[in-house]
DSSP file (Angstrom, degrees, kcal/mol; ACC not computed):
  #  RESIDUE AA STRUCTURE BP1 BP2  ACC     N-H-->O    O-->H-N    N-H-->O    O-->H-N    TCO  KAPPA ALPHA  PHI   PSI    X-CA   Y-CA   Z-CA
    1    1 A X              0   0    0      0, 0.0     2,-0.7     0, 0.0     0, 0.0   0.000 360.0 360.0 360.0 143.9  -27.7   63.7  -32.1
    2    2 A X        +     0   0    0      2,-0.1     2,-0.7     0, 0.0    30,-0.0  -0.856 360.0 175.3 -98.4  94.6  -26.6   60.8  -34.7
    3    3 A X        +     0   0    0     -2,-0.7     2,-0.3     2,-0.0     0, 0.0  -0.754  23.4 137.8-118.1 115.1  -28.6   60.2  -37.5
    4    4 A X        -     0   0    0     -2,-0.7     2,-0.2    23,-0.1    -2,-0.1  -0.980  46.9-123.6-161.7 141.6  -26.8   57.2  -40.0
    5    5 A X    >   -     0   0    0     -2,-0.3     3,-1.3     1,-0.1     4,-0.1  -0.522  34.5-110.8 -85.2 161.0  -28.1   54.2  -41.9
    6    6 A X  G >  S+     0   0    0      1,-0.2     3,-1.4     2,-0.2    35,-0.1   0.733 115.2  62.0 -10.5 -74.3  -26.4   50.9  -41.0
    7    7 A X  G 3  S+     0   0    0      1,-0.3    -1,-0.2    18,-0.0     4,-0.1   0.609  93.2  66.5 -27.2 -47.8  -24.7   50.3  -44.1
    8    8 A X  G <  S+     0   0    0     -3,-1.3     2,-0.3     2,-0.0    -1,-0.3   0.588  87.7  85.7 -76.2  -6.2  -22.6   53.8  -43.4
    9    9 A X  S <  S-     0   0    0     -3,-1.4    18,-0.1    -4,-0.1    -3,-0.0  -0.715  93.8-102.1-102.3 148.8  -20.8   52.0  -40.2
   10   10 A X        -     0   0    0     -2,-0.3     2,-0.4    16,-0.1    16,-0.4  -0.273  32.5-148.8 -51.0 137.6  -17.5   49.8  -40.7
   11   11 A X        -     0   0    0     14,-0.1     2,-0.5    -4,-0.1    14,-0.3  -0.914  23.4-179.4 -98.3 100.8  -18.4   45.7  -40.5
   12   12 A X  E     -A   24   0A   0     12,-3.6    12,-2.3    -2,-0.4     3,-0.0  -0.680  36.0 -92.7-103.6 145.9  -15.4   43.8  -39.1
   13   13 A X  E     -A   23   0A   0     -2,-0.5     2,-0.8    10,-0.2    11,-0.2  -0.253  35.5-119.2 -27.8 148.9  -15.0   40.4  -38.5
   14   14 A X        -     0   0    0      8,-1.7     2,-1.6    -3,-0.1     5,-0.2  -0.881  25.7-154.7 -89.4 102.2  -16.0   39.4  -35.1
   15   15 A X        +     0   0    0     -2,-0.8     2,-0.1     3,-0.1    -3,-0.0  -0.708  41.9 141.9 -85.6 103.1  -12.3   37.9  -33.9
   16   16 A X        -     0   0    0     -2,-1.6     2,-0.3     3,-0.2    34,-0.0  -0.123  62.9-115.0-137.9-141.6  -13.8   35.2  -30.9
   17   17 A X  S    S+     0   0    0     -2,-0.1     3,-0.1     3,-0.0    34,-0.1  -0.772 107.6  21.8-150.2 115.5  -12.8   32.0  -30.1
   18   18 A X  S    S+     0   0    0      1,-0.6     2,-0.2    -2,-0.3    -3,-0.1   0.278  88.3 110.8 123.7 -66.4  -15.8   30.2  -31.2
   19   19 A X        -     0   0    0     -5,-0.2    -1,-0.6    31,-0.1     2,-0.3  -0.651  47.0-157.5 -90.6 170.8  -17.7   32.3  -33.6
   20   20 A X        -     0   0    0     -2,-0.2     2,-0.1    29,-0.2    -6,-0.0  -0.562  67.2 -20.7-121.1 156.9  -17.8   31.2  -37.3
   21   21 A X  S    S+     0   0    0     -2,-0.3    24,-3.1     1,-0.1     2,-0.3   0.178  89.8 144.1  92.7  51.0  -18.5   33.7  -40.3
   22   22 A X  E     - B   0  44A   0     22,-0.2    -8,-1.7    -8,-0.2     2,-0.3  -0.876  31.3-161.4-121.9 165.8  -20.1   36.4  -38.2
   23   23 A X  E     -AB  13  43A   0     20,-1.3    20,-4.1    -2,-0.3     2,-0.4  -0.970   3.2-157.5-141.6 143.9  -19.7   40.4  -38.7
   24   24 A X  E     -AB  12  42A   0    -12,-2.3   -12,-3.6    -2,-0.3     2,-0.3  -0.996  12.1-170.4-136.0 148.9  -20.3   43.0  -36.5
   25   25 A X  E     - B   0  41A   0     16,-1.6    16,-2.4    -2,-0.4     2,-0.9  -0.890  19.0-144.4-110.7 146.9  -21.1   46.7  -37.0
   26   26 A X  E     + B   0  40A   0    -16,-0.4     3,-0.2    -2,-0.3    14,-0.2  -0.837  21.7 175.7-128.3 102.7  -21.1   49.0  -33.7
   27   27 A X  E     +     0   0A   0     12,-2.5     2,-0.4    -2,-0.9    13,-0.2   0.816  69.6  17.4 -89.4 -19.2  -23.9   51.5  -34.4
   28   28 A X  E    S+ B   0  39A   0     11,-1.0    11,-0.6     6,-0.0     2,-0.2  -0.887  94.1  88.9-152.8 139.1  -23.7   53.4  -30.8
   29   29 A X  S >>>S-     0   0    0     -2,-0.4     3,-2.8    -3,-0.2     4,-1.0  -0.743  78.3  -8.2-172.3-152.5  -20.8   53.2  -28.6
   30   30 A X  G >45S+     0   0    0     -2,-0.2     3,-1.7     1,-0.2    -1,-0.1   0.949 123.0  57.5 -41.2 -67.8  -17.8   53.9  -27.2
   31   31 A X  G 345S+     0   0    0      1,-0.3    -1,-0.2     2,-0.1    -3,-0.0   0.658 111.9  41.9 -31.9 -25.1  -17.3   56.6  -30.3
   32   32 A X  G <45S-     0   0    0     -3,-2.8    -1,-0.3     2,-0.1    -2,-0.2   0.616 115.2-129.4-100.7 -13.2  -20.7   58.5  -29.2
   33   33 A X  T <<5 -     0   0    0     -3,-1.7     2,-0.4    -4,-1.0    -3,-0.2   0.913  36.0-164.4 116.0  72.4  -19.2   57.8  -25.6
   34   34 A X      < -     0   0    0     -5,-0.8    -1,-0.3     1,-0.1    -2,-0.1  -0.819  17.3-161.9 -89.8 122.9  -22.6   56.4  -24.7
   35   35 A X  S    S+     0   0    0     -2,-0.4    80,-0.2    -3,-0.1    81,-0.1   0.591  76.0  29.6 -94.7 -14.0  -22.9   56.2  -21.3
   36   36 A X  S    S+     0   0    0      1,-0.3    75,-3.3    74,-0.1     2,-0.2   0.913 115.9   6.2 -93.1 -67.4  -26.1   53.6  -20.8
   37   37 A X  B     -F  110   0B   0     73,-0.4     2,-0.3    -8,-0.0    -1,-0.3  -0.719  52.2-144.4-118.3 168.2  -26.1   51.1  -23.9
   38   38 A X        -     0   0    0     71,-1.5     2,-0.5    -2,-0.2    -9,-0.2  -0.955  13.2-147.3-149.4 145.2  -24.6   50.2  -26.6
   39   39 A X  E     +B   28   0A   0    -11,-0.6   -12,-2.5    -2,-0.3   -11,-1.0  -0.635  16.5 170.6-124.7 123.3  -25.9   49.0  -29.8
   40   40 A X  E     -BC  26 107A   0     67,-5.9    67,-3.3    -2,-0.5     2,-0.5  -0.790  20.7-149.9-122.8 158.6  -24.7   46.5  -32.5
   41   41 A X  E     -BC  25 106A   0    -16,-2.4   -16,-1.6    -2,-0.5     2,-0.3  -0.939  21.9-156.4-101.8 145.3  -25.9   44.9  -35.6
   42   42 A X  E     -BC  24 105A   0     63,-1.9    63,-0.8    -2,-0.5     2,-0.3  -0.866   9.8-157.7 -87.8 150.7  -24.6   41.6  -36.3
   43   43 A X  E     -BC  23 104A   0    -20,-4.1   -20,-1.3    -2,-0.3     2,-0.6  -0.866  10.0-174.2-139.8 103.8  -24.3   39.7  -39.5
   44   44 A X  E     -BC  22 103A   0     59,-1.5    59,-1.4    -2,-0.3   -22,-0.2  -0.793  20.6-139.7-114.2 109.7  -24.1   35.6  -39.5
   45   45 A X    >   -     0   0    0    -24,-3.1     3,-2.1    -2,-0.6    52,-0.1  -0.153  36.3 -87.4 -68.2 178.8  -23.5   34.1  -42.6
   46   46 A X  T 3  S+     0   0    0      1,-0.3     2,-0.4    52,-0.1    52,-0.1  -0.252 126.1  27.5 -60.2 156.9  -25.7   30.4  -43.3
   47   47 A X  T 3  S+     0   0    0     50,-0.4    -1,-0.3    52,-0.3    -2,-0.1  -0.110 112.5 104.8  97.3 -38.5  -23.8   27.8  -42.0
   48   48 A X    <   +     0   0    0     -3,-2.1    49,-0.7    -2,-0.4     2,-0.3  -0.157  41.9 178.9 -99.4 153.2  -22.2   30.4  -39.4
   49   49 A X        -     0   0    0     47,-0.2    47,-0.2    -3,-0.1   -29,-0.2  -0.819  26.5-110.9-172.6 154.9  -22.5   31.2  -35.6
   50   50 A X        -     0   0    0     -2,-0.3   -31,-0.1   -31,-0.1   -32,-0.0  -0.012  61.0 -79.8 -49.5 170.9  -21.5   33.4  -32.4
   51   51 A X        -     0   0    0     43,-0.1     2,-0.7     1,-0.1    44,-0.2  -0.116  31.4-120.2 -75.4 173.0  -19.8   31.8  -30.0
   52   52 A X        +     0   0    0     42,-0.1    42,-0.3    -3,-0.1     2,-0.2  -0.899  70.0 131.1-120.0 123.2  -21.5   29.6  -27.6
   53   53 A X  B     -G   93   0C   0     40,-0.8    40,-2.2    -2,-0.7     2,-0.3  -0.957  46.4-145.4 177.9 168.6  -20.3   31.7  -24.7
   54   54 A X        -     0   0    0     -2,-0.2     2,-0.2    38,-0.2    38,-0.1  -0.971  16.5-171.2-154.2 160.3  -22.5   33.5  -21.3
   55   55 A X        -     0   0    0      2,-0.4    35,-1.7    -2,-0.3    36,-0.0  -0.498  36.4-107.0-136.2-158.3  -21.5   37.0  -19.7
   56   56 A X  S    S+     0   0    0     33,-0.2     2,-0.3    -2,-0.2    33,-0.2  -0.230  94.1  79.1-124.5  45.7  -22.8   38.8  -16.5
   57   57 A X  S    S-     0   0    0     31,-0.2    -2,-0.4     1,-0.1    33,-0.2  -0.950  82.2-109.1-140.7 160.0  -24.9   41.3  -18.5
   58   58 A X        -     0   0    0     -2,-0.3     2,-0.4    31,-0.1    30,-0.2   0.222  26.3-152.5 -61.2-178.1  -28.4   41.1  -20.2
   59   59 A X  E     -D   87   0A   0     28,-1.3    28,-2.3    50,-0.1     2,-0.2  -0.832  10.2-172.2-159.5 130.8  -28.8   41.0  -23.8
   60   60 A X  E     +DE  86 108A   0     48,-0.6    48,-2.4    -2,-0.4     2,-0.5  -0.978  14.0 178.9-127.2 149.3  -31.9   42.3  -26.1
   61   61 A X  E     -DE  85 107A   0     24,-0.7    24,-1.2    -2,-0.2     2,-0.5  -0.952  25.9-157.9-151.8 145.1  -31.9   41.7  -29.3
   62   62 A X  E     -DE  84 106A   0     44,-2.7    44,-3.4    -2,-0.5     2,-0.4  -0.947  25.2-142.8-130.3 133.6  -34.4   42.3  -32.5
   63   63 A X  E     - E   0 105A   0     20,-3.4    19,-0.9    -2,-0.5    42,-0.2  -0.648  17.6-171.6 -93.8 146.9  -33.6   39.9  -35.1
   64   64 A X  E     -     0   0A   0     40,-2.6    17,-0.2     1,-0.5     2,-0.2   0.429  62.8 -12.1-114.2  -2.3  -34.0   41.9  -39.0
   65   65 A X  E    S+ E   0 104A   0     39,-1.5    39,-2.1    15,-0.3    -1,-0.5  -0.801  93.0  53.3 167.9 165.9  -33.6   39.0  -41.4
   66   66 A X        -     0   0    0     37,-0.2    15,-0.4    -2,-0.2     2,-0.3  -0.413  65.0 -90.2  93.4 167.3  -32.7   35.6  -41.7
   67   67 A X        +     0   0    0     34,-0.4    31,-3.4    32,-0.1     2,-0.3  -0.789  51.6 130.1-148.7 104.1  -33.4   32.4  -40.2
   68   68 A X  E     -H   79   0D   0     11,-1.5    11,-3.6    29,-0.3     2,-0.4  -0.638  47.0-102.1-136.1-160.5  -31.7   30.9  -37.3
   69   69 A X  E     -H   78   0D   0      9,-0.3    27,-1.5    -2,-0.3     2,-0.4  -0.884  16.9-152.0-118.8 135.7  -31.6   29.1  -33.9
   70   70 A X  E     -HI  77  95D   0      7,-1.5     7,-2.0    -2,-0.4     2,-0.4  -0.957  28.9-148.0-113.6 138.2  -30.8   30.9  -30.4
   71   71 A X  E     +H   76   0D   0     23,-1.8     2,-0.3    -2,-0.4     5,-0.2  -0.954  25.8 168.0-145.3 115.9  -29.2   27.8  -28.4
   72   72 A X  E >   -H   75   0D   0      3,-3.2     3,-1.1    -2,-0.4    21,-0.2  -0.860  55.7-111.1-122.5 160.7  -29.8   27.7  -24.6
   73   73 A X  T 3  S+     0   0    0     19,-0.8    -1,-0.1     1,-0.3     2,-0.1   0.999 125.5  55.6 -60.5 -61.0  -29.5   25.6  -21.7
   74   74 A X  T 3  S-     0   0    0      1,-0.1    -1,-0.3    -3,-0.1     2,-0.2   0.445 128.1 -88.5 -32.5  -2.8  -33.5   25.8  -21.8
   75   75 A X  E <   -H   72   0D   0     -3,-1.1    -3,-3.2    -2,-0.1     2,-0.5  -0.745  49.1 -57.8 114.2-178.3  -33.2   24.4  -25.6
   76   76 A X  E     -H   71   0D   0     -5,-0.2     2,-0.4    -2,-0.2    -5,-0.2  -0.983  45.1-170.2-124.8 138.2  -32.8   25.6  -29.1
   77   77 A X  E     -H   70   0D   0     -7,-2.0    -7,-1.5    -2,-0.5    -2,-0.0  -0.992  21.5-130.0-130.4 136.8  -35.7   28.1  -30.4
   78   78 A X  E     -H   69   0D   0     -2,-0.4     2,-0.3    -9,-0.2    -9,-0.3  -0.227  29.3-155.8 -91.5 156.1  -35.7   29.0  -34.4
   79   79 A X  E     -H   68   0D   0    -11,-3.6   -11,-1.5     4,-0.1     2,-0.1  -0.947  13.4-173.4-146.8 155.5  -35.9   32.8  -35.2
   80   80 A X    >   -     0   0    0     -2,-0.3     3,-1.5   -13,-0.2     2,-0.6  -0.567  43.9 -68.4-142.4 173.7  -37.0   35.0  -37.9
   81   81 A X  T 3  S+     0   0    0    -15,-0.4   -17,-0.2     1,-0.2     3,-0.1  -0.516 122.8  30.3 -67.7 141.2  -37.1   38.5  -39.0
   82   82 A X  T 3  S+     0   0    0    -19,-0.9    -1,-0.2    -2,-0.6     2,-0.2   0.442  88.4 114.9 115.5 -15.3  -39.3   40.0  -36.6
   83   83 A X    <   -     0   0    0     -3,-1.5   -20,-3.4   -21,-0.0     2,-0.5  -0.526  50.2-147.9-106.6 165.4  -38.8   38.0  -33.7
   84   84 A X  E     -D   62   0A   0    -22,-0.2     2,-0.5    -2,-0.2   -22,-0.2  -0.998  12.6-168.1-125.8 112.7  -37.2   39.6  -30.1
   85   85 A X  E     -D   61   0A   0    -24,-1.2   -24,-0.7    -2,-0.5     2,-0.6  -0.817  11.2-168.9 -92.4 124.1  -35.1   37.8  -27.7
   86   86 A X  E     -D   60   0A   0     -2,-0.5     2,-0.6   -26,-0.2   -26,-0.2  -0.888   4.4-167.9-127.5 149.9  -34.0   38.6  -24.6
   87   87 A X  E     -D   59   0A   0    -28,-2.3   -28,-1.3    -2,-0.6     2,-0.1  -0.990  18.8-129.5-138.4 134.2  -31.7   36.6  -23.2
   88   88 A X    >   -     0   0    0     -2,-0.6     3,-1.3   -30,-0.2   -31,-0.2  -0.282  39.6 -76.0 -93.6 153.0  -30.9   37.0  -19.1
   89   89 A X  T 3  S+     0   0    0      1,-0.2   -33,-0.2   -33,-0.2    -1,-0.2  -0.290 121.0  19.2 -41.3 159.2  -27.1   37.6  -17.1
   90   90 A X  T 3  S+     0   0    0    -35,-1.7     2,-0.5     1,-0.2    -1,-0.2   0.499  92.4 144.5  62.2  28.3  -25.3   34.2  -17.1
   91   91 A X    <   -     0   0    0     -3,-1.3     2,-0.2   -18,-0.0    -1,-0.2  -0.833  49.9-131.1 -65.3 117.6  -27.3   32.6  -19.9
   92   92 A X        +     0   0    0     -2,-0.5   -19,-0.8   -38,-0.1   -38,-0.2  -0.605  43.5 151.7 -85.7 160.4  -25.7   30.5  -21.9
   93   93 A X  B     +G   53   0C   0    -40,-2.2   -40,-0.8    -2,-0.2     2,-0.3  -0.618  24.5 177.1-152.1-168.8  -26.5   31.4  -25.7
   94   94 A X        -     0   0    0    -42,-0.3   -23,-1.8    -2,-0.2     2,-0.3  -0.363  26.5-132.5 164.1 136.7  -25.2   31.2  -29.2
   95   95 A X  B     -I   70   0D   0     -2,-0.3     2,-0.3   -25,-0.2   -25,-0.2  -0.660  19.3-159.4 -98.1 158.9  -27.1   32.4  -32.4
   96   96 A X        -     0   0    0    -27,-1.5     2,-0.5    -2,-0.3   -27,-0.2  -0.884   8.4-149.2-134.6 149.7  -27.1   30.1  -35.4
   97   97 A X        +     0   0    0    -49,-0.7   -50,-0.4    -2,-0.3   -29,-0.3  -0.981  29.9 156.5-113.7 139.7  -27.8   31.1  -39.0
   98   98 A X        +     0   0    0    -31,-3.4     2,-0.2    -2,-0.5   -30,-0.2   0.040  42.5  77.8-134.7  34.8  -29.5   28.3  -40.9
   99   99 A X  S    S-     0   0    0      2,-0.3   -52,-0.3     1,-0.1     4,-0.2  -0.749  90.7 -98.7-123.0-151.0  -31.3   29.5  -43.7
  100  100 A X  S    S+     0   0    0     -2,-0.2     2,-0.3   -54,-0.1    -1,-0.1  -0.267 105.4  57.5-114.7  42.2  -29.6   30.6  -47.1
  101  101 A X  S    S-     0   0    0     -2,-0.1   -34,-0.4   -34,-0.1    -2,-0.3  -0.826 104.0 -84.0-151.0 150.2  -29.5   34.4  -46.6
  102  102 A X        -     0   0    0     -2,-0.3   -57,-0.2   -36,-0.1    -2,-0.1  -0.513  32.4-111.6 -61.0 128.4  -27.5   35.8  -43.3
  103  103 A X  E     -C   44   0A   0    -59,-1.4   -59,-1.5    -2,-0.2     2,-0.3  -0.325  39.5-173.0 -35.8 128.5  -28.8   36.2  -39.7
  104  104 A X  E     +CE  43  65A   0    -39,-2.1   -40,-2.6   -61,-0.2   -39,-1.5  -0.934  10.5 165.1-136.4 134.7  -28.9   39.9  -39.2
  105  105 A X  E     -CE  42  63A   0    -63,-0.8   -63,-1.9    -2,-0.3     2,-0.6  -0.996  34.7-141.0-146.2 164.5  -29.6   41.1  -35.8
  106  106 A X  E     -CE  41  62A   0    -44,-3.4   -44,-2.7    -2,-0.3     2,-0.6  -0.729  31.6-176.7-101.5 131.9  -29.4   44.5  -33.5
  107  107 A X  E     -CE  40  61A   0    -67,-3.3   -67,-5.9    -2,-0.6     2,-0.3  -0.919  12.6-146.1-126.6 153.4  -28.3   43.6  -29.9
  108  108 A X  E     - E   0  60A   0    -48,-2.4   -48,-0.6    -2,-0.6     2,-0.3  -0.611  10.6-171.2-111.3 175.2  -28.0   45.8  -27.0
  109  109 A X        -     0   0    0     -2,-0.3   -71,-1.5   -50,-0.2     2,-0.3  -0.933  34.9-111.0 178.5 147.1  -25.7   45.7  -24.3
  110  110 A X  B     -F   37   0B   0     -2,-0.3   -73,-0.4   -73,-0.2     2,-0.1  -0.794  59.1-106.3 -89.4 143.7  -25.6   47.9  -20.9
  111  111 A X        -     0   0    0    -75,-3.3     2,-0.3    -2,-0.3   -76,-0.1  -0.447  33.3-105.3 -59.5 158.1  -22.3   50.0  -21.8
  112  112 A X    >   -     0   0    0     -2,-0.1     3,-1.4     1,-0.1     4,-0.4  -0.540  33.9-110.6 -93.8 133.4  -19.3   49.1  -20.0
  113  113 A X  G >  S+     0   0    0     -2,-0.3     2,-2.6     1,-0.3     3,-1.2   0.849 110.6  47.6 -30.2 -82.9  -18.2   51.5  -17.2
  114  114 A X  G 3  S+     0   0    0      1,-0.2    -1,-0.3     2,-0.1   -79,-0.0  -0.127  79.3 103.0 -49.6  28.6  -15.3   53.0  -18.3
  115  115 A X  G <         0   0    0     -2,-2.6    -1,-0.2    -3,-1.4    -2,-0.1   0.432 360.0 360.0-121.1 -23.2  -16.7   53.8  -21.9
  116  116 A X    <         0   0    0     -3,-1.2    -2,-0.1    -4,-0.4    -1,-0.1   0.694 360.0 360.0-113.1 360.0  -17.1   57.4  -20.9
């Protein structure tokens, strides 16, 4: 079992083609060789955002502070602390920060085969 605050995992850049001023921490993952999901926090500074980008996996995602936009083919819908997104395979998507504090959110991810 793992038990560690946030804070205590490494933040790196997110190196994307695409994102702007976002940070990611990888709070369970390859390193616990976790075989189902895997779990990340993100950090988007104001101004900043992921890349605009669509995969063939799901995404769930619980936003913890901040104020942005999730940008879809469907539209763009503003987000808060508090709020949950789920966002479907082959969606396109991109988070936005736009208030004056950073987007911070935890997303989930199916792990990738080969991870174990």
């Amino acid at each position: 079992m793992k038990v560690q605050s946030i804070e205590s995992h490494e933040q790196q850049d997110v190196d994307m083609e695409g994102a702007d001023r976002v940070r990611m921490r990888m709070l369970i993952g390859p390193k616990e060789r976790a075989p189902t999901f895997h779990m990340r926090e993100f950090e988007v500074a104001p101004g900043g955002h992921t890349p605009h980008h669509q995969h063939d996996f799901e995404h769930e995602v619980l936003v913890l502070g901040g104020d942005g936009v999730v940008k879809s083919d469907e539209g763009d819908r503003t987000i808060t602390g508090g709020d949950v997104v789920y966002v479907p395979p082959e969606e396109k998507h991109q988070f936005v920060s736009t208030g004056r504090t950073p987007l911070r959110f935890i997303c989930l991810i199916p792990a990738p085969a080969d991870c174990t």
